[in-house]
C-alpha positions in Angstrom: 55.5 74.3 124.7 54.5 75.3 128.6 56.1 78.6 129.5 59.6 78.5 130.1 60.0 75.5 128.8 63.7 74.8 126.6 65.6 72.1 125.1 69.3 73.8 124.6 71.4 70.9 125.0 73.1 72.7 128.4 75.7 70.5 129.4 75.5 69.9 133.7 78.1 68.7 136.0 76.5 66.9 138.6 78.1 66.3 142.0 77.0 64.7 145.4 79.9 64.2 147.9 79.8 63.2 151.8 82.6 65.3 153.8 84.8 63.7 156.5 83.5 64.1 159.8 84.8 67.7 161.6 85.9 68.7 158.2 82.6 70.9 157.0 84.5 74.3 158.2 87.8 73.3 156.0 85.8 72.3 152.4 83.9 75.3 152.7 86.8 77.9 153.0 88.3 76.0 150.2 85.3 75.6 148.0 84.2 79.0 148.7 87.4 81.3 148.2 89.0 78.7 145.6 87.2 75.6 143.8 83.4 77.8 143.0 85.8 81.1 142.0 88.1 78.7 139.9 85.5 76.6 138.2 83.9 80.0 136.9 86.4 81.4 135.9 86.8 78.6 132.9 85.4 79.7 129.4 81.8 78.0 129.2 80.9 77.9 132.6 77.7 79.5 133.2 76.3 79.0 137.1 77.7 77.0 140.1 75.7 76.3 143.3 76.2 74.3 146.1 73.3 72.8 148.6 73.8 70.5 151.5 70.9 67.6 152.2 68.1 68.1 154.7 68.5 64.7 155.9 70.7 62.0 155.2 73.1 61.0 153.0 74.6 61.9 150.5 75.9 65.2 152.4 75.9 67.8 149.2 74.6 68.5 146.1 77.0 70.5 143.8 75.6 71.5 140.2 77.7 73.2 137.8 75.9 74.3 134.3 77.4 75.4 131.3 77.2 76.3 127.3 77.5 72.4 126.2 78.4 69.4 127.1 81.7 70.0 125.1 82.6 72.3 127.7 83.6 69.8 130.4 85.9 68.0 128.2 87.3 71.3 126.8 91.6 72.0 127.2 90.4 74.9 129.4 89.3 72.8 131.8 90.6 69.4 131.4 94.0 71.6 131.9 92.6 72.6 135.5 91.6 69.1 136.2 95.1 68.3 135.0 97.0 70.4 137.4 94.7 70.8 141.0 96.2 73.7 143.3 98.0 72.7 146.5 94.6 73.7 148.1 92.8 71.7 146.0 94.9 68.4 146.1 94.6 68.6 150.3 90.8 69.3 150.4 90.0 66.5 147.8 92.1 64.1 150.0 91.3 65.1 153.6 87.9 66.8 153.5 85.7 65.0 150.9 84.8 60.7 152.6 83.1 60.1 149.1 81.8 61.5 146.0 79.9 60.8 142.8 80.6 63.5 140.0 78.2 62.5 136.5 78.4 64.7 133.1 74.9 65.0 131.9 73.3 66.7 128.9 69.9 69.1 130.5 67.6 67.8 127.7 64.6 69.7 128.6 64.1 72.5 131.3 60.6 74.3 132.5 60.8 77.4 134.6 63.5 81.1 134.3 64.7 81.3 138.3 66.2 78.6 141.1 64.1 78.1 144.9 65.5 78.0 147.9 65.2 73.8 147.8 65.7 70.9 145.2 64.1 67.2 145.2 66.8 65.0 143.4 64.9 62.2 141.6 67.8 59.8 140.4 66.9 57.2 138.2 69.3 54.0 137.6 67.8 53.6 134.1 66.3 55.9 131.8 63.1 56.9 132.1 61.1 57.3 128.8 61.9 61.2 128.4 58.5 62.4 127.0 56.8 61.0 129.9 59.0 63.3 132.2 58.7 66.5 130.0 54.7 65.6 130.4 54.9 65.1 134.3 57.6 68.5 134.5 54.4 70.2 132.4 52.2 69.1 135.2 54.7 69.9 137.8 54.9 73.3 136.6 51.6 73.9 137.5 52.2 73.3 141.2 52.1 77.3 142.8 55.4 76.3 144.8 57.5 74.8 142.4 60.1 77.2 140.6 61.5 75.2 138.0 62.0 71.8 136.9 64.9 70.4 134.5 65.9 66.6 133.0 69.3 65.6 132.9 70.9 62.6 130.9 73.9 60.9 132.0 76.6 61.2 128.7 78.4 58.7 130.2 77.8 55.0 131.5 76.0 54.8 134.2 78.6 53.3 136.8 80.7 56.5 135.7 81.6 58.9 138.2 81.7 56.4 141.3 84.8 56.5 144.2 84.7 56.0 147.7 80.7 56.2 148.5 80.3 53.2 146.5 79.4 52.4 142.5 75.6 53.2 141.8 73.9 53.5 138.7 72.2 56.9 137.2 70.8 57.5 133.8 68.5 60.0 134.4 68.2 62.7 137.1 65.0 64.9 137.3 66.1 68.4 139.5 62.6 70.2 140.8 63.3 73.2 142.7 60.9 74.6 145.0 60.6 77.8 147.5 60.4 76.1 150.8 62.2 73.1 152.1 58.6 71.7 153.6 57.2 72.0 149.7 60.4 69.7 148.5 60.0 67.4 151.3 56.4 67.0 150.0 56.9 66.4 146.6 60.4 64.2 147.4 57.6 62.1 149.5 55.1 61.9 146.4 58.1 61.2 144.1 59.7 58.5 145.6 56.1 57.0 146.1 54.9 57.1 142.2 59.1 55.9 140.7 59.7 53.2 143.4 63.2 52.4 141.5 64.6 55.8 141.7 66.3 58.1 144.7 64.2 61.3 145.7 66.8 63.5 147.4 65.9 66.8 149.6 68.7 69.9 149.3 68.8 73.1 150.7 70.8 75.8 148.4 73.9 77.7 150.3 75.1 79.9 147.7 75.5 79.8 144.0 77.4 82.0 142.0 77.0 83.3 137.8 73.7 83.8 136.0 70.6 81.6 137.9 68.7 81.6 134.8 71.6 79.8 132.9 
């Protein structure tokens, strides 16, 4: 097993949105001193971070990790998805144009820390899984990559779609790097070598919990 390397069964929730135009300022004084604060807060929850896109759409990445998968359908927090604050209730409905949210299982992870940049590799239909643990191996070799993890949707693959439109993702490989340029690179190599799948480039804007969750 490469260094670093684990299979815990972490569950993920996945998030890419597009904000309403002129709206950036008012999502992040919610997200920041509300949503991020309040999501942690619930039992299982491990790390949040948000990252915006270099170029393109869609407009932000937001990836939530915690103990299980069980987590994101425990009371604890299907109680706060029950019952949104005030604040929450008007951001969702004036600030966000369109959002996909998926709950995936992290079935294999190489590397301890998180970079600077991520390359989204979104993949309608599953992959075969031991191929990408084998190119992750070989991608952990790469100076500037920090870590790489796998993620498997847990639900059907049209799940999570609203406004932005229904797509389809099985699988999503998350490769963070130290420098934008060096995900731009490998996004570019990527989306070259899987034809069928998405290579998104993020930047990270702050994150809060333990990185090495």
């Amino acid at each position: 097993m490469p260094s670093g390397e684990s299979r815990d069964d972490r569950g993920v929730l996945a998030i890419w949105h597009v904000l309403a135009p002129g709206r950036q300022a008012e999502f992040e004084d919610w997200y920041l001193h509300e949503h991020l604060p309040e999501r942690m807060d619930i039992p299982g929850f491990l790390f949040g971070r948000r990252s915006e896109i270099v170029s393109g759409t869609p407009g932000s990445f937001i990836t939530y990790v915690t103990e299980s998968v069980q987590t994101l359908s425990s009371p604890a927090f299907l109680a706060r998805l029950g019952a949104p604050t005030p604040w929450t209730t008007k951001a969702m409905a004036e600030t966000v144009a369109g959002m996909n949210r998926v709950v995936c299982r992290r079935v294999a992870r190489i590397g301890e820390f998180r970079g600077n940049a991520s390359v989204t590799l979104r993949f309608p239909t599953g992959p075969d899984v031991s191929a990408m643990t084998s190119l992750m191996a070989e991608l952990a070799k790469i100076p500037t990559v920090v870590t790489s993890e796998l993620w498997r949707n847990t639900e059907p693959p049209t799940a999570g779609a609203t406004a932005s439109g229904a797509w389809k993702l099985d699988c999503c490989l998350v490769i963070d790097t130290q420098r934008v340029a060096d995900a731009e690179r490998l996004a570019s190599d990527l989306g070259a070598k899987f034809p069928d799948a998405e290579a998104w480039v993020y930047r990270a804007l702050y994150q809060a919990g333990h990185a090495a969750s």
